[in-house]
N, C-alpha and C positions, 0 to 999 in steps of 0.2 A: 501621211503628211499631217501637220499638226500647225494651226493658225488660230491665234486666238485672238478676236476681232476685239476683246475691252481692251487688247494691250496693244495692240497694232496703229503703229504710225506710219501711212499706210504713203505720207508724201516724203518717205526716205527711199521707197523702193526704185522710182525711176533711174536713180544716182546710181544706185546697186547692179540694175538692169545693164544699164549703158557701158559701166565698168566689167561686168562679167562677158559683152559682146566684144570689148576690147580685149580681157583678157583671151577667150575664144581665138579672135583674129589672131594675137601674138602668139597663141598656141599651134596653130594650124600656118601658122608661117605666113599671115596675110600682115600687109600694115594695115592701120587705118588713120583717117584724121576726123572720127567722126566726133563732135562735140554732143552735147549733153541737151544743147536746143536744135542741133540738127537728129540724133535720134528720135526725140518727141515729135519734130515737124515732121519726118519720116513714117514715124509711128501712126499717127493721127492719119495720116494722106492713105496710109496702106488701107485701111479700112479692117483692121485688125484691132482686137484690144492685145497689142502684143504687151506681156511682161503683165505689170501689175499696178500698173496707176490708178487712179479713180475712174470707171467706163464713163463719168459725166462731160469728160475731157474728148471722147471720140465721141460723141452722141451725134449722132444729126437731128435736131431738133423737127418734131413734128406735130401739125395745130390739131388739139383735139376741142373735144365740143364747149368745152371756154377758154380757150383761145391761150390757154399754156400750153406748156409740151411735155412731153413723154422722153423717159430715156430710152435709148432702143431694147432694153432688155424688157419694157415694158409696152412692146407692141406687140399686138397680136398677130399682127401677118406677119412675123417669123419665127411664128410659133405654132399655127392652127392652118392647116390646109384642109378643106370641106370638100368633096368634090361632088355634083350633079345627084351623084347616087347615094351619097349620104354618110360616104367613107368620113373617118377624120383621121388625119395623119399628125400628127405632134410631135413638134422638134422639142428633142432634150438636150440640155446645155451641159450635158457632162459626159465622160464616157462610160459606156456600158462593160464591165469588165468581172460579173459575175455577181456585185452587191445588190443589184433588183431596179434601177432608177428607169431602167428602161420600161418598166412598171409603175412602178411608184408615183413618177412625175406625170406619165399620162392618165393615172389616177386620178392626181390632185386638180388636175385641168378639167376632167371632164367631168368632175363632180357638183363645180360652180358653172360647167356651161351647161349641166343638166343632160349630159350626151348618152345613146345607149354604145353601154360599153361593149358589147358584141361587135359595134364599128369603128373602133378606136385601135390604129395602128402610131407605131412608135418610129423615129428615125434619129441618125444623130445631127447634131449641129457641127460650126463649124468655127475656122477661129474669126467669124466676123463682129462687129461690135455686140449683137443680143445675147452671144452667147456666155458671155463674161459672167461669173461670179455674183450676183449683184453685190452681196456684203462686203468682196473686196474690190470689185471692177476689175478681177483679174479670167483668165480662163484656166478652172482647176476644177481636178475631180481629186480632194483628199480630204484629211483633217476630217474626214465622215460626217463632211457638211451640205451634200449634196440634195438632200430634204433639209433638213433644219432652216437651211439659207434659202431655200429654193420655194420653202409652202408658200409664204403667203405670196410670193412672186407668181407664181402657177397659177394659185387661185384668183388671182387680180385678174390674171390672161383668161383665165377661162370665164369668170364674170364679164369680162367688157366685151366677146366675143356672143355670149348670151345676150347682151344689151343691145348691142347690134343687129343680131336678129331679129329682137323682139322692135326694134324701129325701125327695120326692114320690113316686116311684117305687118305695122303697124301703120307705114306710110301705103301699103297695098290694100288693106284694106280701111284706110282712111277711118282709124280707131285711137283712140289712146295706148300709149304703152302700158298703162297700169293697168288697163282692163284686160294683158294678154299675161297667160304662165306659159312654161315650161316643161316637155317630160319627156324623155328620152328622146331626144334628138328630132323634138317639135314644138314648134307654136303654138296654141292650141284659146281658141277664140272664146268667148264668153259664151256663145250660141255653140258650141263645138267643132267651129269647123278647125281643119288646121293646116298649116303648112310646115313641111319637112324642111328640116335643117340644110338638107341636101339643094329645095326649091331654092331659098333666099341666100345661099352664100354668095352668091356673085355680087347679089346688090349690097348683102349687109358689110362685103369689102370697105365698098364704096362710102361706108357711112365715118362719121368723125367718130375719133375714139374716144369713149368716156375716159376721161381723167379721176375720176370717182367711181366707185362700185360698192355696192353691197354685199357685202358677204353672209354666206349662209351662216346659221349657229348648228355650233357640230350636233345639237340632238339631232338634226337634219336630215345628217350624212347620211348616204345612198350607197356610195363606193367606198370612201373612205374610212379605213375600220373595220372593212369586210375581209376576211381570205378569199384574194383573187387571185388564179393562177397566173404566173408569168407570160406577160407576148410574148416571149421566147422561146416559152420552154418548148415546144411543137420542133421548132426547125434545129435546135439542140438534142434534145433527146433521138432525133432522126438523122443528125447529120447534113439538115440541110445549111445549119446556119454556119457562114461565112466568116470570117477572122482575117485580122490581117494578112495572116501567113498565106490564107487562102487567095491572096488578090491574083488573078491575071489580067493583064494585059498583052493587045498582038502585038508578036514581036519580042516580047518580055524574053531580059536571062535573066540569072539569079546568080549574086555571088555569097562568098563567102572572107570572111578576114580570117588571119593568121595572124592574132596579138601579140604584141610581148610578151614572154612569162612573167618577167617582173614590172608592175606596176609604173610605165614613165621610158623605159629602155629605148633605143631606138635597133635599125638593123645597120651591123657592118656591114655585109653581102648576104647574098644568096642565091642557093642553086636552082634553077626551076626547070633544068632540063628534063628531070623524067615527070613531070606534074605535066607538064606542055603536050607530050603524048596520050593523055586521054584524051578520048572521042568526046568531042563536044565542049573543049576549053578553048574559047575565045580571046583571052588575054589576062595574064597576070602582071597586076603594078603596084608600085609600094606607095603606101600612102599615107598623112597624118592621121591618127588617131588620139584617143582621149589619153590629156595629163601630158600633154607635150611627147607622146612617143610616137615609135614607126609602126605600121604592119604593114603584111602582104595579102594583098586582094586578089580572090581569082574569080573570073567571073567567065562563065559555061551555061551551056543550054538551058541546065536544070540543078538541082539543089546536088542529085549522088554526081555526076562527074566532077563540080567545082570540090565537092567535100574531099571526093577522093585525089585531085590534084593537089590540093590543101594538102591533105597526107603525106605528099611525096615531097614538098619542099624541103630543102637543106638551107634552114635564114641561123645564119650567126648574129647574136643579139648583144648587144653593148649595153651594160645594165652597170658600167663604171662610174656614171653620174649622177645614179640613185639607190636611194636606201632600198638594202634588200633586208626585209623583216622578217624576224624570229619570234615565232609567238610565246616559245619558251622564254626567252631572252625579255621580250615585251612585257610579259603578266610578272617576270621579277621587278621591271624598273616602274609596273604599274603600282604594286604590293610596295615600293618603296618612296611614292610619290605619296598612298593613303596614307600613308604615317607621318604628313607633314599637310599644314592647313593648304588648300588653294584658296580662289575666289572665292569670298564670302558670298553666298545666296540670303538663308536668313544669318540673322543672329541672336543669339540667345547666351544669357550667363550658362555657363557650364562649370562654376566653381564648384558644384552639390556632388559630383561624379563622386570625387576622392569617399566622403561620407555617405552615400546612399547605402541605405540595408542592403539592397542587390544591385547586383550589378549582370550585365553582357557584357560582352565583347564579341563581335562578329566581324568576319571577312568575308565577303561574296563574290563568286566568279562569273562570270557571264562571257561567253565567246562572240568571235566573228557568227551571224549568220546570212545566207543565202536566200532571196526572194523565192527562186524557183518556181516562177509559176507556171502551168502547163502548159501555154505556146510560149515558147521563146522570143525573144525582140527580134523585132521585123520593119522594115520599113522599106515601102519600094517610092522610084524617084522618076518623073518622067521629066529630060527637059527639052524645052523644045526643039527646033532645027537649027535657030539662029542662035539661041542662049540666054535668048532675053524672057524666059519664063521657062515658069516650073509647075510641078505638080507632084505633092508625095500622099500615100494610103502610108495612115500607121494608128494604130490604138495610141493614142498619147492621154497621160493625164490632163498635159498643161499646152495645148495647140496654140496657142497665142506666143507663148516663149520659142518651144518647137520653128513657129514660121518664121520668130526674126533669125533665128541661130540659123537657120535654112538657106533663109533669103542671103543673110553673111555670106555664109561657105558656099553657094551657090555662084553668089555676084551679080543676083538677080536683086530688081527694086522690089521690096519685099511687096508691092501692091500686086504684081505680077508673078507673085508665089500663091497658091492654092492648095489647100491642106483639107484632104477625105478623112473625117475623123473613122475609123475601123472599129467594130467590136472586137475585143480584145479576150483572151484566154487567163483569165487573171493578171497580176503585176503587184499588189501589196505595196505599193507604193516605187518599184522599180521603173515603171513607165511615164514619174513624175520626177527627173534629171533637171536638177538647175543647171549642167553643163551642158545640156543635152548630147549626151556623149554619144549614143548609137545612133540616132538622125543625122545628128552633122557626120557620121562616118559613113554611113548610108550615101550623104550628099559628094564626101569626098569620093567614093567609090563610082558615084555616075560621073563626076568631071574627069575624073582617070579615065573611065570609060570613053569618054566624048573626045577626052584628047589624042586617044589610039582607034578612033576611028569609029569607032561604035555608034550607031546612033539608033539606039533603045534604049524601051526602059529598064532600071533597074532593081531588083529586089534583091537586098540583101538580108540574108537571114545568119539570126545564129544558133549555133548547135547546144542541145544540154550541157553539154561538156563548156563552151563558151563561154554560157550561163553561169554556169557555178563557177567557175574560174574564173571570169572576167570583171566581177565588182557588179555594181558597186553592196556594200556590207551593212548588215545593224551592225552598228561600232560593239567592240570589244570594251567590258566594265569590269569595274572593281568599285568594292563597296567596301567600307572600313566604320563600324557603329559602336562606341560607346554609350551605352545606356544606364543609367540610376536611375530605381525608383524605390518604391516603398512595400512594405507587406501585403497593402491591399492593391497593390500595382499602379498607383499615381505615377509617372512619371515626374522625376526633378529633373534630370537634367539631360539629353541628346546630343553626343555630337557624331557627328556625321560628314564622312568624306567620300567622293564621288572622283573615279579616275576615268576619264574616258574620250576620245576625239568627239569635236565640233560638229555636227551635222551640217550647219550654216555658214560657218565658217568660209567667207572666202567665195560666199553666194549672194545673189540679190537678195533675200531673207537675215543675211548676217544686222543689217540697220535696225531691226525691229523686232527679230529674235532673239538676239544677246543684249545681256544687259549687263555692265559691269565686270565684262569677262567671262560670263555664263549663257550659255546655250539656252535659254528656255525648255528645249524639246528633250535636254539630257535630265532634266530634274521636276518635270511635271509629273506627278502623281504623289511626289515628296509632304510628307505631314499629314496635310488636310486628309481626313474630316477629323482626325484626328487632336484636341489641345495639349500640346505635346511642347515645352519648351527645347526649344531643336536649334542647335549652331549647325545649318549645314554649309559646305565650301567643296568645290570642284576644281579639279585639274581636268586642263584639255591639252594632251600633248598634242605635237603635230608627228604622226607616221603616215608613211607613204603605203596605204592602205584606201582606199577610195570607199565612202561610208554615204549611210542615205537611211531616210526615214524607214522604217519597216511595222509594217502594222500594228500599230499604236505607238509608236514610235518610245518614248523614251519610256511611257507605264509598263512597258515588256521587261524590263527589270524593277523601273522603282515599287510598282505595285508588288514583288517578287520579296524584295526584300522587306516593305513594309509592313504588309501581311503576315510574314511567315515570323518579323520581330513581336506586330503584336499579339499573336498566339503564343508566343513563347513568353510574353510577358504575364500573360492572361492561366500558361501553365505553373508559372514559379508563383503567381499570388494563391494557386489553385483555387482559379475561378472556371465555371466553362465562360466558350473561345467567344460563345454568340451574346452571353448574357454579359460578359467583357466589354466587346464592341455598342451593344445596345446601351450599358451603362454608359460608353467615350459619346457618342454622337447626342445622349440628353435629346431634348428638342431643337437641336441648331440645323439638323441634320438629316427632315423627315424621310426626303426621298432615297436616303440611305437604310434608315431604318426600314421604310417600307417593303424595297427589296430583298432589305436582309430576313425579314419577316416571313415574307411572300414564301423563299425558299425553305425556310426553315418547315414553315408549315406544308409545304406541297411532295417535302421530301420526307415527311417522317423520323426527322430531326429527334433522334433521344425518347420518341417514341414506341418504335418498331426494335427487336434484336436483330441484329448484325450478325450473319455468318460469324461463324469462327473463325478468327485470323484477321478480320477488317477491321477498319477503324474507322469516324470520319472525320470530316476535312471542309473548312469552313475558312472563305474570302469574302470580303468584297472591295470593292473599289469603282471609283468613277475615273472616266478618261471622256472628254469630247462631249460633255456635260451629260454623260448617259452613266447612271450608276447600275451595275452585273456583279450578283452573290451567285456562290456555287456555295454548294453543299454537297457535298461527293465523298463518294465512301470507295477505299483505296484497302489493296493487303500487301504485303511482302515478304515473296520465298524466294528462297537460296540466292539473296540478293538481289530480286529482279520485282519492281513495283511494279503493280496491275492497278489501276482507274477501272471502277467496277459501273458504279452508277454516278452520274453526275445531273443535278437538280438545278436551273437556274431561274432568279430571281432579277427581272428588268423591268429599272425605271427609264423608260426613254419618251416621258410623256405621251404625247398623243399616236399612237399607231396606227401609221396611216397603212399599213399590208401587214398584219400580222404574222400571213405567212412568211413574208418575207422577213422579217426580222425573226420569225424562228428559225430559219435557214442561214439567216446571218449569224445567228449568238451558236449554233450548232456546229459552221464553218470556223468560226474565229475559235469555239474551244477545243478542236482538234488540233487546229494551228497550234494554240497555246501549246495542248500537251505533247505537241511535237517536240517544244523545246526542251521537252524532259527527257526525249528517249536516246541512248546510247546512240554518240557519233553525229549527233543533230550540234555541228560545228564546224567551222571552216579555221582552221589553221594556216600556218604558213609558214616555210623554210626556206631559208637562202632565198626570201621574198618572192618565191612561188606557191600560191596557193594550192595544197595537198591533196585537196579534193577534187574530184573532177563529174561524178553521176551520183546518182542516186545509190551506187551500188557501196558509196564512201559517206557521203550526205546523206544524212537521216532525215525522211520526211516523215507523217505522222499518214496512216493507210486508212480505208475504212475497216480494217481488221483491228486497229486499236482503239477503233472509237467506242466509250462507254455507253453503255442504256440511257439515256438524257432525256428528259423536258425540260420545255421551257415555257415559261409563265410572264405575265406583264403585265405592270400594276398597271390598272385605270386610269386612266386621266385626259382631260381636254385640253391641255395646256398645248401650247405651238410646240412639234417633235423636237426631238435634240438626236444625234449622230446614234449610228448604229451600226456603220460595218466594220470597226474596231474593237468597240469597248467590251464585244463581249470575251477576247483574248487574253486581258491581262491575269484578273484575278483567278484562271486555271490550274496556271502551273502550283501558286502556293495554294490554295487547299488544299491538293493531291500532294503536296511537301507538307502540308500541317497533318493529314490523317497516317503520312509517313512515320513525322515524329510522335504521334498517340503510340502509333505500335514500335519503334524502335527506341524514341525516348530521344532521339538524335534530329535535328535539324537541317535538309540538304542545303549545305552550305555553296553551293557550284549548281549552274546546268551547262549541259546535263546532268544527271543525275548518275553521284558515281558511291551506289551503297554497297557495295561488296569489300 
C-alpha cells in the first residue's frame, strides 16, 4: 500500500468510508439507511478508529501533568505493560507479517525507556483507538510506514514511561527527579542504590503522564542501530509460532468457499449430494461473496473433509451478467488505448520529438500478478449465542475497516465486535482489502452457519489454488514512451502513456488518491529524480479483474520502465549508465547519489573483470522516501537470463535494525526478480483466471536467489520505509546488464529472450 501523507486530504476519507460500507451492504444484499453522521456517531461510540478519519475524533481525552491531554495513541498504558518481575510487554500498532516491527517497534520503545532488552516481549494491538496510524488516524500496516510514522510516536511512549518511573522512584525515596538515571530496566540513586523497573510499575502507572519528554540524541542509542535478532525468530524457526491459520478454538469447524470462476457470477444450482457424504460435513450453503457474486460454503470438522466435499460439488454458474476477460483480447485494446493521450499527469511541450538527433520509441508489457503469500487468507468468526456479538482472529492489515465491514455483515453494533489482530505468513499488501472481501465472506459463512443451526465457531480458510485464482491482482500495464534527446543524452522532449486499471477506484482512498482522473499509486516512481521534460497521461479502463496494491505498488513497473529508458539513453550517448545518472541527479539529489555511490563502490563497479559471458546492470530508484541501487552483474545462455551477484546500495536514513532492513532489501529483491522469471503471470480466458499453484505461477526460490549484500548509508535523520523499496529497481538492472550482452532491451516481463 502506498499513502502519501504531503498529499492526503485526509477529511475526504470518512465520505469514501461510509459509501464503500453502503456499497458492501448492497453487495451482500443488506439494505441500509445509514447516513454519513450516523456512521461517525457509530464509529466514535465503537471505540474503534474504524476506516480513516483523523484518531483526534475518538480520542478520549486524558489529564497529564499540565492539565492538557494526550491522544490515546500517545498513552502509555496501551502500550507498555511491566510486570512484578521485570517483564515488559509492548503492544505494536501494526501487524506483524514478516517485515520485522515486531522488533523494530519494541526496539524503539525501549531505547528511550532505557529497558534491558533481554526482558522485552512483543504483542499485537488491536482495532481500538491507540492503535491508529498516528500520521493518518487510521489503522494500517502498508505504504512501508510503519517505522517512519511510528519512531518518534514509540520513542515519546517509552520516554514518558521512563519519567514515570523516575517520579515513582523519586516520590519513594523523597529525592528529586533529576538527581535519578536510568539503565537497563533501573533507577539507579545518586548514592547507588536502586530500584527495578519491575519494583515501581504499579505506582509509576499511577503517576500523571508527561505531555513533554526528552528525547535521547541518537549518538546515545544503545538499541537502536544495533543488529538485534528478532523476538520471533525462536518460535518461527521451531515452529512454535502461531498464525492465523493456526487459531483453534473449542468447538471450532472450518470451512471452505467454492467461488465463482468468473469474477462477479453468481450460482444457477447445484449438486451437493455426493460432497454431503463425507465424514465430517456439517452443512453446505450458498452464500454472498465479493463483487456482488454467489459461492458455496461447506463447513466440516476440519480443513481435508470440507476441501474434499468442496471437490465434489456440481455448482452451474451464471457468468451472463459480467465480463468474462481475455487477456489476449485486453493487452490489444490496451496497446490501442497507448496510442491515444488519457489523463494528463504532468505536462510538458513535446513539440522537439519530431527534430531530436535521437530518438526511442518503446512499448512495455507488465501482467496480472498474484500476492501469494505463504499462509493463505484465513479468518475465523466466533458469534455469540444470541447474535448480539462477535469475535474474529485474522492477520489483517487494516483492523479498524475489517471491524466495521464485520460488524455490517455481521448485524452486530460494531462496539460489540472484537477483532484478535494474528501474525500473519506474509500478504504484500493482499491482507489490506478496502472491500474487505475475505473477512466479510468469512462473516457470511458463520451467519449461514448460525442459521442452519450451528452454533460454533468458524474458520474459514482458503486453499493455494484460491489464492491465485481468487484476486485480488497487481493490475495489468502497458507503457507507450516517446523520447528525444540529444548526442550527449539531454533529453528534449518525453512523452509518455500509461494503460492500466485504478487501484483506488471506487474505494475510500479514491478522494485523495486520484487526482484529475489519475491514480496516484499507478504513476508514482514516474520522472523524478530525474529533469526530464515529460508529458505524461493515463488510461484507467474499467475490467472486471479485481486489483490491489502489490508491493510497492505502482514503482513495480514505473521504476521498470524508467530505469531500463534511462540506460538506454545513457547507451546511444555512449556514456556509462552510473556516470549518466550521477551527471541527472547534479546536487538536487544527494541521497540518491549517495546510494548510488555506496553500491557502485561496495560492488566492484568497473573495477574487478567479469566472468566471461556477464555483464552489469545498474538501478536506482526511490519509492516510500527510501532510495535502493543495485548493481548486479547478470549473463545469458541459450535464451535463459542468470542474476549472478547482486550489490545493494540504501538510503533509508536512520536504521533503527539493520538486520532487519538487510533481510528486508534481501526479501523484496527476490520478490522483484521474481517478476522476471518465466510464467511469473496471471492470465485469464473466458474470464477465468489460468493459473491456479505454484506449479503455473512462478514465484522466485531461494535457488534463484543471487550472492547479494547489502550496504546502508549513514545517517541520523528520522527513518523513512523499507519493506518495499528495496523491490523496484531489481528487475531493471538485471534487464540493463541483459541489454550490455545482447544489445536488446526486455521490453515485457516476464522476461521473454528466446
Amino acid at each position: 500500500m502506498h499513502f502519501d501523507s504531503k498529499n492526503s486530504d485526509l477529511s475526504q476519507i470518512p465520505k469514501g468510508i461510509a459509501s464503500l460500507i453502503e456499497q458492501q451492504n448492497s453487495s451482500f444484499g443488506k439494505s441500509t439507511e445509514l447516513s454519513r453522521r450516523q456512521f461517525l456517531k457509530m464509529t466514535v461510540a465503537s471505540g474503534f478508529a474504524l476506516g480513516v478519519f483523523p484518531a483526534q475524533a475518538q480520542d478520549t481525552p486524558q489529564n497529564n501533568a499540565n492539565g492538557s491531554s494526550l491522544k490515546a495513541f500517545q498513552q502509555p498504558s496501551a502500550f507498555v505493560q511491566i510486570t512484578r518481575d521485570g517483564s515488559i510487554t509492548v503492544t505494536i500498532n501494526r501487524l506483524e507479517f514478516g517485515q520485522g516491527v515486531h522488533t523494530a517497534l519494541p526496539m524503539i520503545l525501549a531505547e528511550e525507556l532505557d529497558a534491558d532488552w533481554n526482558k522485552v516481549h512483543a504483542v499485537h494491538g488491536s482495532a481500538a483507538p491507540a492503535y491508529v496510524d498516528p500520521a493518518f488516524g487510521m489503522h494500517m500496516t502498508g505504504g512501508s510506514g510503519s517505522i517512519k510514522n511510528s519512531y518518534t510516536q514509540y520513542r515519546e511512549l517509552g520516554a514518558r514511561v521512563r519519567a514515570m518511573l523516575i517520579n515513582a522512584a523519586a516520590v519513594q525515596w523523597n529525592v528529586s527527579p533529576e538527581t535519578l538515571r536510568t539503565e537497563r530496566s533501573t533507577v539507579i540513586r545518586a548514592d547507588g542504590k536502586t530500584f527495578s523497573y519491575g519494583e515501581l510499575a504499579e505506582a509509576a502507572m499511577k503517576i500523571a503522564v508527561p505531555a513533554k519528554v526528552s528525547l535521547k540524541d541518537p549518538k546515545n542509542f544503545k538499541i537502536i542501530g544495533k543488529h538485534v535478532g528478532r523476538l520471533d525468530a525462536k518460535d518461527k524457526s521451531s515452529g512454535k509460532q502461531e498464525f492465523g491459520i493456526d487459531v483453534r478454538l473449542p468447538g471450532m469447524l472450518t470451512a471452505v468457499i467454492a467461488h465463482p470462476t468468473v469474477f462477479g457470477a453468481s450460482v444457477k444450482s447445484f449438486d451437493d449430494s455426493a460432497a454431503k457424504q463425507i465424514k465430517g460435513v456439517r452443512a453446505i450453503v450458498k452464500i454472498k461473496v465479493d463483487r456482488g457474486g454467489e459461492g458455496v460454503a461447506v463447513i466440516a470438522d476440519g480443513y481435508w473433509p470440507a476441501k474434499q466435499a468442496r471437490d465434489l460439488l456440481k455448482i452451474d454458474w451464471d457468468a451472463s451478467q459480467v465480463e468474462k476477460v481475455d487477456s489476449t483480447v485486453q493487452l490489444k485494446k490496451y496497446r490501442e488505448l497507448a496510442q491515444t493521450t488519457g489523463n494528463l499527469h504532468f505536462k510538458a511541450d513535446v513539440s522537439q520529438l519530431s527534430s531530436a538527433p535521437k530518438k526511442i520509441q518503446a512499448e512495455y508489457t507488465f501482467p496480472y500478478l498474484a500476492h501469494a503469500p505463504m499462509e493463505p487468507l484465513n479468518c475465523t468468526v466466533q458469534i455469540n449465542p444470541d447474535g448480539s456479538k462477535a469475535e474474529l482472529w485474522v492477520g489483517t492489515q487494516m483492523p479498524g475497516l475489517e471491524a466495521m465491514a464485520a460488524a455490517q455483515a455481521l448485524g452486530v453494533s460494531p462496539q460489540n465486535l472484537q477483532i484478535h489482530v494474528q501474525m500473519a505468513g506474509g500478504g504484500f499488501g493482499r491482507r489490506a482489502v478496502p472491500s474487505c472481501d475475505y473477512v466479510v465472506e468469512s462473516c457470511q459463512v458463520a451467519k449461514a452457519a448460525r442459521s442452519a443451526g450451528i452454533q460454533a465457531p468458524i474458520r474459514t480458510i482458503w486453499s493455494r489454488e484460491d489464492d491465485i485464482k481468487g484476486g485480488y491482482y497487481r493490475p495489468m500495464h502497458v507503457h507507450k514512451a516517446q523520447i528525444g534527446f540529444d548526442e550527449q543524452g539531454q533529453v528534449q522532449a518525453w512523452d509518455h502513456v500509461i494503460v492500466g486499471q485504478s487501484i483506488v477506484a471506487g474505494t475510500p482512498f479514491e478522494g485523495f488518491l486520484m487526482k484529475n482522473g489519475v491514480d496516484g499509486t499507478a504513476i508514482e516512481g514516474m520522472r523524478d529524480p530525474y529533469p526530464i521534460p515529460m508529458r505524461l497521461s493515463v488510461h484507467h479502463p474499467k475490467v472486471n479483474v479485481p486489483v490491489l496494491w502489490w508491493r510497492s505498488v505502482g514503482s513495480t513497473h514505473t521504476a521498470y520502465v524508467m530505469e531500463t529508458l534511462i540506460d538506454e539513453i545513457a547507451r546511444a550517448a555512449k556514456q556509462d549508465p552510473v556516470a549518466y545518472r550521477l551527471k541527472q541527479f547534479g546536487d538536487k539529489h544527494p541521497r540518491h547519489t549517495a546510494a548510488l555511490k555506496l553500491a557502485v563502490e561496495k560492488s566492484g563497479y568497473n573495477k574487478r573483470r567479469l566472468p566471461k559471458g556477464q555483464a552489469w546492470g545498474v538501478a536506482v530508484h526511490e519509492s516510500f522516501q527510501t532510495v535502493v541501487a543495485y548493481v548486479v552483474t547478470a549473463s545469458v545462455k541459450n535464451g535463459q537470463a542468470k542474476l549472478h551477484t547482486a550489490t545493494a546500495g540504501v538510503h533509508c536514513n536512520l536504521a533503527v535494525n539493520p538486520k532487519t532492513i538487510e533481510a528486508q532489501i534481501q526479501g523484496a529483491a527476490l520478490m522483484g526478480l521474481g517478476m522476471c522469471l518465466e510464467n511469473a503471470a496471471i492470465t485469464l480466458k473466458d474470464g477465468v483466471v489460468e493459473q491456479d499453484n505454484f506449479g503455473q505461477y512462478a514465484v522466485a526460490r531461494i535457488t534463484d536467489m543471487p550472492q547479494m549484500t547489502v550496504h546502508i548509508v549513514p545517517s541520523a535523520d528520522p527513518p523513512t520505509g523499507i519493506g518495499e523499496p528495496g523491490l523496484p529497481p531489481l528487475a531493471p538492472a538485471f534487464a540493463n546488464a541483459i541489454a550490455q550482452l545482447t544489445g536488446k532491451v526486455p521490453r515485457s516481463l516476464p522476461f521473454k529472450l528466446a
